[in-house]
C-alpha positions in Angstrom: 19.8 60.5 12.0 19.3 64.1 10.8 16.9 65.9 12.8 18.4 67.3 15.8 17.7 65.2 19.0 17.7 67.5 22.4 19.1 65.3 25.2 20.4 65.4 28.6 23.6 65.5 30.0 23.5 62.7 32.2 27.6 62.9 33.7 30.4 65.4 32.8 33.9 64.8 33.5 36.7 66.9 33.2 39.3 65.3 31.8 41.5 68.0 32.4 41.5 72.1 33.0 39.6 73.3 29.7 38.5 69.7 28.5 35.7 67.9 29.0 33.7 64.6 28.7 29.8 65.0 28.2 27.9 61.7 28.6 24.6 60.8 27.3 22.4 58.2 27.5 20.7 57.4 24.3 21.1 54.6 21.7 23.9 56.6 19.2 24.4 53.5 17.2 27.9 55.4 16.3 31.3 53.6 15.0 34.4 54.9 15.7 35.8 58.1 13.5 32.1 59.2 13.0 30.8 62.5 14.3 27.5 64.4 15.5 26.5 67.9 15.3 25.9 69.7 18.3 23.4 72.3 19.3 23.8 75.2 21.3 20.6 77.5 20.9 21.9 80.8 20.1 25.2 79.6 18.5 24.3 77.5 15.9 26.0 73.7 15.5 29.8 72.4 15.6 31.0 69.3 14.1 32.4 66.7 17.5 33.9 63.5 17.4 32.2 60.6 19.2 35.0 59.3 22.2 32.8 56.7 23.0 29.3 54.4 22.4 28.5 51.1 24.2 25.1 50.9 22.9 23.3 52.7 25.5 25.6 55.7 26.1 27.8 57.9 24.7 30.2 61.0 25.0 31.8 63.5 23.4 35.4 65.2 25.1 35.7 68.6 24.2 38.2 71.2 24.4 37.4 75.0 25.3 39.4 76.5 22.2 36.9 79.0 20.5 33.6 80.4 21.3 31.5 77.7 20.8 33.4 75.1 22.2 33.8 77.6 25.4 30.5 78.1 25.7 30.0 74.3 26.1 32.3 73.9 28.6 29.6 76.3 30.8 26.7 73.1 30.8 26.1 72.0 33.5 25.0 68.2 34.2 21.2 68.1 33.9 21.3 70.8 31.0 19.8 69.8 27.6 21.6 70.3 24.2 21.0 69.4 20.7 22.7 66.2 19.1 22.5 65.4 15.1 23.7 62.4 13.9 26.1 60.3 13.8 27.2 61.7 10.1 29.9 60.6 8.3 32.1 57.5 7.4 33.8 55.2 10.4 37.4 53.3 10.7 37.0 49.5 9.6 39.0 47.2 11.5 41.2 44.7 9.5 44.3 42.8 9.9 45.4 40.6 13.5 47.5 43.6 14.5 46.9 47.4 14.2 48.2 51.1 15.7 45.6 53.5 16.8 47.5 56.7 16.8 46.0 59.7 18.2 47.1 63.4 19.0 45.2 65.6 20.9 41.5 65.2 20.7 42.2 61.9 18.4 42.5 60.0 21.4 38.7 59.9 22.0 37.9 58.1 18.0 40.8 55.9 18.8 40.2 55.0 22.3 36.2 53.9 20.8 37.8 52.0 18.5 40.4 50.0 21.3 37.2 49.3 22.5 35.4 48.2 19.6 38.1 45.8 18.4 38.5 44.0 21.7 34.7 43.6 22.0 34.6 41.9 18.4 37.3 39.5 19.7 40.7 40.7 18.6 43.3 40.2 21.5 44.1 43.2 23.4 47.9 42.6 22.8 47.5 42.4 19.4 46.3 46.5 19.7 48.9 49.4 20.1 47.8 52.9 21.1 49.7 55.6 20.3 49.0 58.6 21.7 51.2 61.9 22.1 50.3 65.3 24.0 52.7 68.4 24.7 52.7 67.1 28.1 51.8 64.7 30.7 48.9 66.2 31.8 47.2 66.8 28.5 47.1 62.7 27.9 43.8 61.5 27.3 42.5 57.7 28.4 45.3 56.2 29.4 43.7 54.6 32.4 40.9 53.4 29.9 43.1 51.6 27.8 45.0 50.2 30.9 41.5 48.9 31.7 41.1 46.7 28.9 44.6 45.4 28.1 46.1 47.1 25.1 49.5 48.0 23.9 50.0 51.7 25.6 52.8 53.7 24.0 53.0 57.5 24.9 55.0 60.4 23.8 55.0 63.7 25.1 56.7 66.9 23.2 58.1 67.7 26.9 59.2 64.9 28.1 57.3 64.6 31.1 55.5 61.5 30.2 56.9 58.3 27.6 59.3 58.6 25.4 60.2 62.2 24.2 59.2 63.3 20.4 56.2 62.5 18.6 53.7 59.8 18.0 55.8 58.9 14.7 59.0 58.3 16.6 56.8 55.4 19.1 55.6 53.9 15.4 58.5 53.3 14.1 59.3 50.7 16.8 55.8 48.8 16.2 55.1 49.4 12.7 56.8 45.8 10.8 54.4 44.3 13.8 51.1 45.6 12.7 48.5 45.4 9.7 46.9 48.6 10.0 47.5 52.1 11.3 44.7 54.3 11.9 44.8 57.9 13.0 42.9 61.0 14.2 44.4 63.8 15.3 46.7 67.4 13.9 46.6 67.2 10.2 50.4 67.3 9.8 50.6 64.5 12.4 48.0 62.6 10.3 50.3 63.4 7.2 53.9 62.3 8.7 51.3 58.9 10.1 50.5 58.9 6.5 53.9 59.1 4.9 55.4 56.4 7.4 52.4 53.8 6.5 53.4 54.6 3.1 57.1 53.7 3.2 56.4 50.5 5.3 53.7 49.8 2.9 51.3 49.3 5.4 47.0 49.8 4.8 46.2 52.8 7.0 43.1 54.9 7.8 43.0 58.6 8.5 39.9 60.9 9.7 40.6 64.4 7.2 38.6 67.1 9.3 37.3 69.4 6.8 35.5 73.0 8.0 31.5 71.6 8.3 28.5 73.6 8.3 25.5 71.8 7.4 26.6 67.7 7.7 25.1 66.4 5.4 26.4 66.9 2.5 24.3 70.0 0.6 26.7 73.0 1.4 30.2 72.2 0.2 31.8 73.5 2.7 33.9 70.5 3.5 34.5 69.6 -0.3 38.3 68.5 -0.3 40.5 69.2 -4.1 40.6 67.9 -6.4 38.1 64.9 -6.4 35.0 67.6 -4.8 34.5 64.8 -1.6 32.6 66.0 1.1 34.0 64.8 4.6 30.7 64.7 6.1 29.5 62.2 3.8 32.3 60.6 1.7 34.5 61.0 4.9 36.0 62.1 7.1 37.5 58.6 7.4 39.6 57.7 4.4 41.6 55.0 3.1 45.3 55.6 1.7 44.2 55.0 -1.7 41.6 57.5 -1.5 43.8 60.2 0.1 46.2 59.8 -2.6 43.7 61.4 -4.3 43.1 64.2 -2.2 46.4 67.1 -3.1 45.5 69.0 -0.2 46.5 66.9 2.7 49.1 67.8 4.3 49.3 71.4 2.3 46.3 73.4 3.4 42.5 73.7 4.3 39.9 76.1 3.4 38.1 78.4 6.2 34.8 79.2 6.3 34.9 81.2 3.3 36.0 79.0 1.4 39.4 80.6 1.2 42.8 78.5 1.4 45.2 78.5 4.6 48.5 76.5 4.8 49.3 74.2 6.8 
């Protein structure tokens, strides 16, 4: 779907202070790892991850980091905004074991595809999800994944909650007992996910977030060196074999003038 869709925001739920879940209901027809464009009149679109889709409703969590993210954390239930999509490529579930790793907001793709994989039949303790936060309190769906079963393995930079360290040190201890690792989350998390799948020569899948304007694929903005893919349309999902074709993961991303900033 391209043409913006205004809908209603049925439910919101904080998640907590600063983040939020917006849910709507409306056939997406999402998979996991894709995203929509959101509308704020005024502001222009942003580029969000789908957290969730059953069918018949969906949600997006969000995080009040920059102005346009801030200002969506000011709608209010009952509000209207505008949803394009769902753009870009999804996660493909393979093998009879796998690692969802997530940092930050990259619990939300990973938590929809849990979900997806128990509800195409794979048994819920053959699925491991790693997550990691700076703290306790910034975990996302923990209880959710409790609900349906899975492996739950936490870290936390603090401490506070799981084992101490990050989300690499908890897939160490899995990784000869899985298939394939997917991930979503801080692009030098993703990259360290990436080098570890690598060693243990294991498949993996990794969303690469590129700076989006238009979604669909016209502007460029999101084109990734050397091979020119656009991450609204050739990703942002990508296999290892196609992201050892891609010399800028890991090292640095252009803004939105096309200029290059480290990593």
């Amino acid at each position: 779907m391209t043409e913006v869709v205004m809908l209603k925001v049925e439910k919101i739920k904080e998640e907590y202070p600063g983040t939020k879940s917006f849910f709507f209901n409306h056939t997406l027809n999402s998979q996991p790892g894709q995203f929509v464009m959101i509308w704020l009149p005024g502001l222009g679109e942003k580029p969000m991850s789908i957290a969730a889709d059953d069918g018949k409703q969906f949600y997006i969590t969000i995080s009040g980091v920059g102005p346009f993210s801030k200002a969506i954390q000011g709608v209010k239930e009952g509000d209207t905004i505008g949803i394009r999509g769902p753009l870009g490529t999804h996660f493909n579930l393979k093998g009879n074991t796998i690692a969802l790793v997530g940092g930050g907001y990259g619990a939300g793709p990973m938590a929809f595809l849990a979900e997806l994989a128990v509800w195409e039949g794979m048994k819920p303790q053959n699925i491991h999800y790693v997550i990691g936060a700076r703290t306790k309190d910034l975990l996302l769906f923990e209880q959710r994944m409790k609900t349906i079963g899975v492996n739950i393995h936490i870290t936390t930079d603090d401490g506070t909650q799981g084992k101490q360290g990050r989300v690499t040190d908890a897939l160490k201890e899995i990784i000869e007992e899985v298939d394939t690792i997917y991930c979503v989350g801080p692009e030098m998390m993703e990259k360290a996910v990436y080098d570890l799948a690598q060693e243990h020569q294991k498949e993996c899948e990794i969303s690469l977030e590129r700076y989006t304007k238009c979604g669909i694929g016209i502007c460029g903005s999101c084109c990734v060196d050397p091979t020119g893919w656009r991450m609204c349309i050739e990703g942002p999902v990508l296999n290892q074999d196609q992201l050892k074709k891609v010399s800028e993961f890991g090292k640095y991303h252009r803004d939105a003038t096309g200029k290059k900033n480290n990593f």
